[in-house]
C-alpha positions, -999 to 999 in steps of 0.1 A, spaced: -677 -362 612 -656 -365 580 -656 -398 563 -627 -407 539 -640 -429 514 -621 -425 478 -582 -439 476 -560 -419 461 -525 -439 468 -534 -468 445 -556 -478 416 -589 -483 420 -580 -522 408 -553 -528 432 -551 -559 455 -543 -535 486 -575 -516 479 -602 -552 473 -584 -562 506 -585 -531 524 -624 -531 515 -632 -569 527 -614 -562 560 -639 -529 565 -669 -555 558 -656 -580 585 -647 -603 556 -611 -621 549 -597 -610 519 -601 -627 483 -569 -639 466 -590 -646 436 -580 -632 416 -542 -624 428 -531 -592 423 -491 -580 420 -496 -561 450 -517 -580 476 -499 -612 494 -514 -633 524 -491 -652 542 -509 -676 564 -488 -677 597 -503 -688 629 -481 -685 659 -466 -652 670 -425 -664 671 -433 -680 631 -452 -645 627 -420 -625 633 -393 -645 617 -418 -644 586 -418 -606 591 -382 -601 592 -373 -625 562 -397 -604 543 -383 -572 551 -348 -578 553 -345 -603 520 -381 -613 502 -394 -580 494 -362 -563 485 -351 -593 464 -385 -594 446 -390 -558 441 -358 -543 443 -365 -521 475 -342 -507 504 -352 -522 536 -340 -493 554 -361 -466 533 -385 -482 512 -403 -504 536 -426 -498 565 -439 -521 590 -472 -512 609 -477 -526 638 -517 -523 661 -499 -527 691 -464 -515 713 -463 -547 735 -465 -582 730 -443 -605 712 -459 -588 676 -461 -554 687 -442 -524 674 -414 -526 705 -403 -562 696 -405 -560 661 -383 -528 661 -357 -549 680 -357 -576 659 -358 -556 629 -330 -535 640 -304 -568 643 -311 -577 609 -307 -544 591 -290 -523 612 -266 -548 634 -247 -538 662 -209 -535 642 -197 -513 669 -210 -480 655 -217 -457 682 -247 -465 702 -275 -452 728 -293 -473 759 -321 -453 765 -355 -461 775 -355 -496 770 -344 -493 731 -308 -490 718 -305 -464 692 -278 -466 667 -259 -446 641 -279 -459 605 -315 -465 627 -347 -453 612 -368 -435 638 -396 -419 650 -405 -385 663 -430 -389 690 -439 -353 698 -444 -320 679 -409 -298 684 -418 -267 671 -379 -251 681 -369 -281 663 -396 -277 637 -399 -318 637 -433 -333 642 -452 -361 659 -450 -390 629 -418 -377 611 -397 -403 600 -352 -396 603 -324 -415 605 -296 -410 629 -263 -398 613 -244 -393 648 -242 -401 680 -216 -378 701 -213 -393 739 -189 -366 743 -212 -335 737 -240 -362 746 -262 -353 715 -278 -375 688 -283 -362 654 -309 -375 629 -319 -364 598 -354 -357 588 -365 -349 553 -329 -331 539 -332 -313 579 -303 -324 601 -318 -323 641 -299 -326 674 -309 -343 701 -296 -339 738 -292 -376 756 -325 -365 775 -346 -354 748 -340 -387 732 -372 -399 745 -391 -380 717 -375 -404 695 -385 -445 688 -368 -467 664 -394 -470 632 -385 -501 616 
């Protein structure tokens, strides 16, 4: 058993870390004082919860901060199902930063992959030398050779149509 207790992604100071350290104690986090990079946004039913996500993402947060929805900001998610899980808010994420604008597009498995989507890999290719967890984007999709290409860290990576199910949309 190996227990992680030091932070070493922010300062010892920082909002994330005082509210990361009440939640492990069973307690709601303190706001007092606030900190630059610690915000609770007191939502209570799931269709408010979403909407609130995606203004965030898509306008709040990049306004405020000067991020790139598409690279600089992560949504995690406990769950897949369920109106606030990770399959929904991938959707609903996708429309508002990746709309459908008649790029080439993929139905498979429930989602609809598109040229400009963030994704997932799901499973450890070692041929491929892509890993569960790694994070691409797709740069291509060919229906005519039916492959998908997506780019992980500088590493471009084809997919055939039916080894697309290694790959979720990670919005």
């Amino acid at each position: 058993v190996v227990r992680l207790t030091r932070v070493f992604r922010q300062a010892a100071e920082s909002g994330i870390v005082r509210a990361a350290h009440d939640i492990l104690q069973g307690h709601m986090p303190t706001l007092d004082p606030p900190a630059p990079d610690f915000f609770f946004v007191q939502t209570d039913e799931p269709p408010a919860i979403v909407e609130r996500i995606v203004s965030l993402v898509a306008d709040r947060i990049p306004k405020r901060f000067g991020l790139n929805p598409l690279t600089d900001i992560q949504v995690l998610s406990p769950m897949n199902r369920t109106e606030l899980g990770v399959t929904n808010l991938n959707t609903r994420l996708q429309t508002a930063l990746n709309p459908d604008s008649g790029q080439p597009r993929l139905e498979r498995f429930g989602q609809s992959f598109r040229v400009g989507d963030r994704v997932l890999q799901t499973a450890n290719d070692y041929k491929k030398h892509v890993y569960n967890g790694d994070l691409g984007r797709i740069e291509e999709i060919d229906p005519t050779d039916r492959v998908l290409r997506a780019r992980f860290d500088g590493k471009l990576v084809d997919y055939d149509f039916g080894e697309v199910d290694e790959l979720q949309l990670a919005y």
